[in-house]
C-alpha positions in Angstrom: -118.3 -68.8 -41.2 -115.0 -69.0 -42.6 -114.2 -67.6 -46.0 -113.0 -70.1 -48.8 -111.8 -67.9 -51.1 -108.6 -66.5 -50.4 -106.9 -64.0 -52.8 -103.6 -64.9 -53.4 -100.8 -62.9 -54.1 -97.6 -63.0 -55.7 -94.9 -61.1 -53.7 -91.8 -60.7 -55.5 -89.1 -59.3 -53.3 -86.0 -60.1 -51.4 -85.6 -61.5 -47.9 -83.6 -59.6 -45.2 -83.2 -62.2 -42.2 -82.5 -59.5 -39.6 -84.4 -56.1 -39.8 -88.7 -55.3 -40.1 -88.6 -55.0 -44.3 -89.6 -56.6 -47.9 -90.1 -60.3 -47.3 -90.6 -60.3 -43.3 -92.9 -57.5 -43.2 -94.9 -58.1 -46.6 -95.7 -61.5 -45.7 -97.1 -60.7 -41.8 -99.4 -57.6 -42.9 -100.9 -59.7 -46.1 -101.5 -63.0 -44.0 -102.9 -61.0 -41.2 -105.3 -59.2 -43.4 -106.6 -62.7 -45.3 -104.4 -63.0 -48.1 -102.2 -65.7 -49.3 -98.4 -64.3 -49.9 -96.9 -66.7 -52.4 -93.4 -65.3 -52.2 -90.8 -65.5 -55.1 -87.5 -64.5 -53.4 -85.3 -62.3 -55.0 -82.3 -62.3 -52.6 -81.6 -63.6 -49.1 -79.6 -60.9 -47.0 -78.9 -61.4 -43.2 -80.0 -58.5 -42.5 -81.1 -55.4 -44.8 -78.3 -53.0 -46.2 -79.0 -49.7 -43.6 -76.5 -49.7 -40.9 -75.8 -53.1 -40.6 -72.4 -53.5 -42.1 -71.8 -55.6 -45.1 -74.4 -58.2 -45.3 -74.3 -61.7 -46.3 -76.3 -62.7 -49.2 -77.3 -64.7 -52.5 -78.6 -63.9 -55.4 -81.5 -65.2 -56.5 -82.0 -64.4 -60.4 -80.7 -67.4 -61.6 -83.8 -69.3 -59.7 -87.0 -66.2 -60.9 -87.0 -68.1 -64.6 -87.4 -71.5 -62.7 -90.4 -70.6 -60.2 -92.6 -68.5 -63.4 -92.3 -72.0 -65.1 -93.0 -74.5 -62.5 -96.3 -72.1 -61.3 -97.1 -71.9 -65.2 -96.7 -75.7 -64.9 -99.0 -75.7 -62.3 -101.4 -73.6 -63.8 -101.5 -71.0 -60.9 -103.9 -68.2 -61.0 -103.2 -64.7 -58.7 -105.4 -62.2 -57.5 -102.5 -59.8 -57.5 -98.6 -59.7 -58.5 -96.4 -57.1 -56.4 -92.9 -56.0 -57.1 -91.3 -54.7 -54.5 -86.8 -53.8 -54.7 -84.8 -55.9 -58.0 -81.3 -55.7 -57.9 -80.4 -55.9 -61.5 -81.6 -55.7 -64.9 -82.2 -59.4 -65.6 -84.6 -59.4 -62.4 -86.5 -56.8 -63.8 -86.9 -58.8 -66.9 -88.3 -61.7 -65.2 -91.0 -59.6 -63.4 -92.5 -59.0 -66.9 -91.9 -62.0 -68.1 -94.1 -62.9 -64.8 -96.5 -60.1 -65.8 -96.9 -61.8 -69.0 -97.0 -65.7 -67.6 -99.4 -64.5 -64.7 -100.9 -60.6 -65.2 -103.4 -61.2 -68.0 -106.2 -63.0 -65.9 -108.9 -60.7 -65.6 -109.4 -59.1 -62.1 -105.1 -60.0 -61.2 -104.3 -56.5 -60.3 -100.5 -55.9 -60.8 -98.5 -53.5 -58.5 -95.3 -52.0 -58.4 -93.3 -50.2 -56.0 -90.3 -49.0 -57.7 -88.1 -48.9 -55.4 -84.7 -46.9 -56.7 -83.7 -44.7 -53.9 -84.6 -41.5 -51.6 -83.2 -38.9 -49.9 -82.9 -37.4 -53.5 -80.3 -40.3 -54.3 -80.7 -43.5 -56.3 -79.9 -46.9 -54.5 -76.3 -47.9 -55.4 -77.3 -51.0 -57.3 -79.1 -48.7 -59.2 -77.8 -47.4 -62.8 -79.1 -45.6 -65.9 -80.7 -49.0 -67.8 -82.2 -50.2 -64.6 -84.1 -47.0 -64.4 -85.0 -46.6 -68.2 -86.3 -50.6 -67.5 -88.2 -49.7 -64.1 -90.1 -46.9 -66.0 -90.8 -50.2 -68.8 -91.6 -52.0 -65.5 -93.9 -48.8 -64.2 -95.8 -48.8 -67.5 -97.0 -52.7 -67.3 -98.5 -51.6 -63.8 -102.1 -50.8 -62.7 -100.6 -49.6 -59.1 -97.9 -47.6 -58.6 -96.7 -46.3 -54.8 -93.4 -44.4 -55.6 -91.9 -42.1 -53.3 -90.6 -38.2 -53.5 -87.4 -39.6 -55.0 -88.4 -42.3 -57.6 -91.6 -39.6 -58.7 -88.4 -37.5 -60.1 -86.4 -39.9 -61.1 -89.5 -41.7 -63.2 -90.1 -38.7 -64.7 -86.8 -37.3 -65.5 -87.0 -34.3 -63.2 -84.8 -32.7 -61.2 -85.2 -33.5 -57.1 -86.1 -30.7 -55.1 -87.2 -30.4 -50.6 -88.9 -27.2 -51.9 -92.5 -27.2 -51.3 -94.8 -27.6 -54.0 -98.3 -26.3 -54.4 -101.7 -28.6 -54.8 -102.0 -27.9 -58.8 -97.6 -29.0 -58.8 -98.6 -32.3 -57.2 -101.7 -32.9 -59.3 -99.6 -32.0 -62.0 -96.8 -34.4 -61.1 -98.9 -37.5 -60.4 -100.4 -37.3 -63.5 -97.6 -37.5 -65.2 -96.7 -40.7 -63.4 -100.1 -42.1 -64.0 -99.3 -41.0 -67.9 -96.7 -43.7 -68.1 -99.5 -46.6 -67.9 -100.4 -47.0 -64.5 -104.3 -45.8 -63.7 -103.8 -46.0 -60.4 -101.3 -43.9 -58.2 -100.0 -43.6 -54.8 -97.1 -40.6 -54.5 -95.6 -40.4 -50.8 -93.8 -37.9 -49.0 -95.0 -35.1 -51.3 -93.6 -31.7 -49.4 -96.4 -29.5 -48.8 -97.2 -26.2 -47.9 -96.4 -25.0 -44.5 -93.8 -27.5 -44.0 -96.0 -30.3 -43.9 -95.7 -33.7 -46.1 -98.5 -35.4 -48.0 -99.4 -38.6 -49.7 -101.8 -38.4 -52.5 -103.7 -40.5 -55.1 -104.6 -40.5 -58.9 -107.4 -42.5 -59.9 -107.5 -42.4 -63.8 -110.4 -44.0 -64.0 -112.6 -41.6 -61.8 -109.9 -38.8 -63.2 -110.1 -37.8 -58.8 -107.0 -37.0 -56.4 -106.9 -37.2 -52.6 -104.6 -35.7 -50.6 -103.7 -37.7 -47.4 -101.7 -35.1 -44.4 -99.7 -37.1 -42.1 -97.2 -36.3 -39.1 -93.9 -37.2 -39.6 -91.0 -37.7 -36.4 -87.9 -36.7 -36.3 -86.0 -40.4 -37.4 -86.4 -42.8 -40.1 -87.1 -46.2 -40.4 -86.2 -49.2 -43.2 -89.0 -50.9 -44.6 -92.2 -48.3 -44.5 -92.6 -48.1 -47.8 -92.7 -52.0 -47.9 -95.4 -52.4 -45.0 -97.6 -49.2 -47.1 -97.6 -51.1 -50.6 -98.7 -54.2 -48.5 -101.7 -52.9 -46.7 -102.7 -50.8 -49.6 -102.8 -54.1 -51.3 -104.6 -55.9 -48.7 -107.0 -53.1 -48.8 -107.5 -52.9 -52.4 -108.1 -57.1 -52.7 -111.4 -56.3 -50.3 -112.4 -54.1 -52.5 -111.9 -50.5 -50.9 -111.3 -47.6 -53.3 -107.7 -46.4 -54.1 -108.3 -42.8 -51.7 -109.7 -44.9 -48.9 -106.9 -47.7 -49.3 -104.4 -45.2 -49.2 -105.4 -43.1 -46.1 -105.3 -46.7 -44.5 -101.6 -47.5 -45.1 -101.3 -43.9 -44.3 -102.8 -44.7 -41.0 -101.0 -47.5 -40.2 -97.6 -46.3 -41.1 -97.8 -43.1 -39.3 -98.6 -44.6 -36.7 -96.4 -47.7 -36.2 -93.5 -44.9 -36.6 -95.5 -43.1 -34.0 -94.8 -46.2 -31.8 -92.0 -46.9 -32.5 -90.3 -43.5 -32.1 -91.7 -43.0 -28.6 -90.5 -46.5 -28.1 -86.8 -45.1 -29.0 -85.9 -49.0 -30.3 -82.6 -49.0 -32.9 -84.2 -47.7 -35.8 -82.0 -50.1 -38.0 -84.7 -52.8 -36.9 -87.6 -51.2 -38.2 -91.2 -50.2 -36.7 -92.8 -52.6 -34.0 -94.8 -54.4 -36.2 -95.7 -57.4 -34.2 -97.3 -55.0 -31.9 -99.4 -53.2 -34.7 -101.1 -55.7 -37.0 -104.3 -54.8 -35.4 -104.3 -51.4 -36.0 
């Protein structure tokens, strides 16, 4: 029997032609796991801005004011809005100018991935109003999913590789979840004994889980983007925010698995069209 009621949700993000991230990841994991993506494009890039040389691209902004009032218009309803990379203060306006036209619905669950930077460093597009405005951003939230890097920068604090002890991390997220979300995800928490950990907050339940993973020796653009999206997808069926996590944990760890021993050009991102039925 075939399910008529499909969440929907509303993917704000940009759109790299050439390289496994944002748009052309988001919209594959959602789709395959029964949700509607309505995508409002940020930015097309040719390809994403790792490795690639200098991109060709156009800006978007000018167009997010005229999508919110069209869908307004047409009196759209979403099961979920999810912020993904803005590239400049005005865009991060009109994501809560969408929170407000779209996020007060009850049961539209609004997440944010704020993503600044990593590797300790903030994304050069990046400067101090965008990040005062991504913690404003943060606060209208229910989810969050920041990594290492953006935890510190969100909360002001000074990045560190040192490990950092189970009471640190509860410590830490709870700060985070302080801001306004009640729900979040930290990643790439480093953990005793050299290992690395994702864990949650749930505010509601006032309960943390702590998610182990393996990591490999190389990096790849666009994790983060296909973890917020099957978190997502997971959340919309109605899984809890531990058990939603240590899937995108699952999935991620192991399309890099993959991927790695498939020794591919990292610049292109994990094998996703092989995975979506992990």
């Amino acid at each position: 029997m075939m399910n008529n009621k499909i969440s929907k949700v509303a993917a704000i993000q940009d759109l790299a032609s050439f390289g496994r991230c944002s748009l052309s990841v988001i919209i594959p994991i959602l789709s395959h796991m029964g949700v509607q993506v309505c995508p409002v494009p940020t930015a097309v890039f040719s390809t994403h801005t790792g490795g690639f040389g200098k991109p060709v691209f156009e800006d978007l902004t000018g167009m997010m004011h005229g999508y919110i009032e069209h869908w307004k218009a047409l009196d759209l309803k979403f099961d979920c809005i999810y912020s993904g990379f803005l590239s400049n203060e005005k865009q991060i306006d009109e994501v809560l100018y969408f929170f407000d036209a779209f996020g007060e619905g009850e049961g539209t669950l609004i997440a944010v991935d704020p993503v600044m930077g990593d590797h300790g460093q903030l994304y050069k597009t990046y400067n101090e109003t965008m990040q005062k405005k991504m913690r404003h951003l943060v606060s209208r939230a229910h989810v969050v999913t920041p990594n290492w890097t953006e935890a510190n920068f969100l909360l002001d604090r000074v990045y560190s590789t040192d490990a950092i002890k189970e009471q640190d991390a509860k410590e830490m997220i709870k700060a985070i979840s302080d801001l306004g979300p009640s729900q979040v995800v930290l990643k790439g928490i480093p953990y005793e004994n050299g290992r690395k950990i994702n864990m949650t907050y749930d505010r509601a339940e006032d309960s943390y889980c702590m998610i182990p993973y393996e990591e490999v020796p190389s990096s790849y653009p666009g994790t983060g983007d296909c973890f917020a999206s099957r978190l997502i997808g997971e959340l919309l069926k109605g899984e809890s925010l531990a058990d939603s996590a240590k899937s995108a944990t699952s999935f991620v760890t192991y399309g890099v698995k993959v991927t790695y021993e498939a020794k591919t050009d990292t610049r292109e991102g994990i094998l996703l069209e092989q995975l979506l039925d992990f």
